[in-house]
C-alpha positions in Angstrom: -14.0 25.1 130.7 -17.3 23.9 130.6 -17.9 20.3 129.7 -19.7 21.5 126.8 -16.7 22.9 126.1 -14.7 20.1 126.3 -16.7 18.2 124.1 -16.6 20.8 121.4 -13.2 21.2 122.0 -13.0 17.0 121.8 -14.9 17.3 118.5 -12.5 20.1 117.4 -9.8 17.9 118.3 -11.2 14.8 116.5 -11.7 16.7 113.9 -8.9 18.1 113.5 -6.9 15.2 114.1 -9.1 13.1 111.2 -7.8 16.5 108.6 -4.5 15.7 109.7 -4.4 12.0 109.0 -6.0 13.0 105.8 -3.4 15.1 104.9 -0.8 13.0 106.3 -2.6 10.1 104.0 -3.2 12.5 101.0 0.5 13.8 101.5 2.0 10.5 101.9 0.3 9.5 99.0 1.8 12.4 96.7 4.8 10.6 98.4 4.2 7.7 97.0 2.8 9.1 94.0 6.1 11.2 93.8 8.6 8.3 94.2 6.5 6.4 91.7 6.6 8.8 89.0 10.4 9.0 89.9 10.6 5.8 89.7 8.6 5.6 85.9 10.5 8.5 84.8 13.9 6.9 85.8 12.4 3.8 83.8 11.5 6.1 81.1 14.4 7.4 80.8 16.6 4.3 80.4 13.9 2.7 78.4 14.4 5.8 76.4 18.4 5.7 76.7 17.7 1.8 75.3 15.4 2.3 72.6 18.0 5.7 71.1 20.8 3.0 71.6 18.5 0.1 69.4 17.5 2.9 66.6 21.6 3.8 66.3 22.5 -0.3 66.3 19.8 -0.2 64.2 20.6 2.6 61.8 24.5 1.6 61.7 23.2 -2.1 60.9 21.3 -0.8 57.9 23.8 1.9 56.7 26.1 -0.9 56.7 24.2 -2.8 55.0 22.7 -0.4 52.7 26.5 0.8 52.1 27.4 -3.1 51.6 24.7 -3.1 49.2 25.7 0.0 47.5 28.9 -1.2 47.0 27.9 -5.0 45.6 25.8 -3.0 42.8 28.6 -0.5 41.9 30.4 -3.4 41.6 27.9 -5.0 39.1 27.3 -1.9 36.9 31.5 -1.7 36.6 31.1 -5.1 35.7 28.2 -4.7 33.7 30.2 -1.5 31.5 33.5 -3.3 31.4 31.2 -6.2 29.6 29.3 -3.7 27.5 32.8 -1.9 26.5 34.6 -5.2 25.7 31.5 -6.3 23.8 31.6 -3.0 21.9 35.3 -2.6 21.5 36.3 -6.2 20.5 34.5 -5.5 16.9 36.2 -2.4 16.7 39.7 -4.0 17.9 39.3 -6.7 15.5 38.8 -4.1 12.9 42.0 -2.4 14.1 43.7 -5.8 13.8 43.0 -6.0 10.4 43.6 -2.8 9.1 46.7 -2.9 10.8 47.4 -6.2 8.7 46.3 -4.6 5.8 48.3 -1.3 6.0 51.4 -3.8 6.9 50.9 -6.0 3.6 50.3 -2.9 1.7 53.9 -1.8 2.9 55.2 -5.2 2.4 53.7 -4.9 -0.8 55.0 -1.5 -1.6 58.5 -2.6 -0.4 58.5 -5.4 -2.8 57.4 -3.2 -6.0 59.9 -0.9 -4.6 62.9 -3.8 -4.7 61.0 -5.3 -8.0 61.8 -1.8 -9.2 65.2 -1.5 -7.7 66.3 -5.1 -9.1 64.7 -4.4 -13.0 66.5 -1.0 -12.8 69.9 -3.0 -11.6 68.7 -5.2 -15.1 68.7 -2.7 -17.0 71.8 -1.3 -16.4 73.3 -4.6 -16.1 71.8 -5.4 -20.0 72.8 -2.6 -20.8 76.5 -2.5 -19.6 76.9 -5.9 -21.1 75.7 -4.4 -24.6 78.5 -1.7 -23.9 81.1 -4.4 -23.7 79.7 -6.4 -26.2 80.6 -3.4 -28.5 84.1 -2.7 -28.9 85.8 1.2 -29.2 85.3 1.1 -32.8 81.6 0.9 -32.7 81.3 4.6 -31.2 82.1 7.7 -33.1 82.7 10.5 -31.1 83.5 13.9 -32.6 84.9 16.8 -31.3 83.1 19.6 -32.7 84.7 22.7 -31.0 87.3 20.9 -28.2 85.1 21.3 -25.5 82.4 19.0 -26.0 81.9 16.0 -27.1 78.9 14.6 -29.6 77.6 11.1 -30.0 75.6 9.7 -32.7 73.4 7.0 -31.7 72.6 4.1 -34.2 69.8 5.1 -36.3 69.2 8.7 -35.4 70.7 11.9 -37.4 70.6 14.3 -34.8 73.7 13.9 -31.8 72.8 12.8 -28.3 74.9 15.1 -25.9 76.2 13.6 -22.3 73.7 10.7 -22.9 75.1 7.3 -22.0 73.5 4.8 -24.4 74.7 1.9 -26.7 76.1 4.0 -30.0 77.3 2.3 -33.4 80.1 3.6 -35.8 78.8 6.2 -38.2 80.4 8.2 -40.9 82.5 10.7 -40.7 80.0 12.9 -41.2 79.8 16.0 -39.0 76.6 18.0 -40.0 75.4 17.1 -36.7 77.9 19.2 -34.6 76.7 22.5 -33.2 
């Protein structure tokens, strides 16, 4: 080897040498490069893993509340409609209430024409049971027309009253009137 050789073979060497520390810069700064995106994505990643645990706090907080919400106006609009039907119904219970009074006087009422009717009846019979004994036997005629039944003549009529219980005063003998 010549010592233009060696000086090539120097340059070659530099030359070579100065690629290799670029690629050993340029590789070790992929390196870095590498570990730093490994090092984002692993920041990423839990920033991620943070932000998806946030947005389901989040969304449970406000489906809670929403849910709490929910609730508080169902309870107001039952509230609300059990106002509404009280308002509506108390007219219409009062209503009931007093036809119920009504239609309980009108049988109160109804029982007390039925007794009024019951006691003039019991009058009646009572006046009219007292006229009977107020009359004595001899005051009623009865005639027997063929044995098997019997005829009364009542005061003032002509014609005999058959199986009729009234007050009867004496008449004649006469018998025209039997059948």
């Amino acid at each position: 080897m010549t010592g233009h050789d060696v000086t090539e073979a120097d340059k070659l060497y530099k030359q070579n040498m100065n690629d290799v520390r670029d690629l050993l810069r340029n590789l070790d700064g992929k390196v870095k490069r590498q570990r730093d995106l490994k090092a984002k994505i692993r920041t990423t990643h839990e920033q991620i893993a943070q932000s998806y645990q946030q947005i389901e706090d989040t969304v449970k907080e406000k489906a809670a509340k929403m849910i709490e919400s929910i609730k508080k106006q169902e309870e107001d609009i039952l509230r609300i409609l059990h106002q509404k039907r009280d308002q509506e119904l108390e007219p219409l219970l009062e209503k009931l209430d007093s036809v119920e009074w009504h239609l309980e006087n009108a049988q109160r009422v109804n029982k007390d024409v039925q007794t009024v009717d019951q006691f003039d009846k019991l009058a009646k019979q009572n006046t009219l049971l007292q006229e009977l004994r107020e009359l004595d036997k001899s005051d009623v005629t009865t005639y027997s027309c063929d044995r098997t039944r019997q005829v009364k003549f009542v005061a003032g009529q002509t014609e005999p009253v058959v199986g009729r219980l009234e007050v009867v005063k004496r008449r004649t003998d006469d018998t025209s009137g039997c059948i």
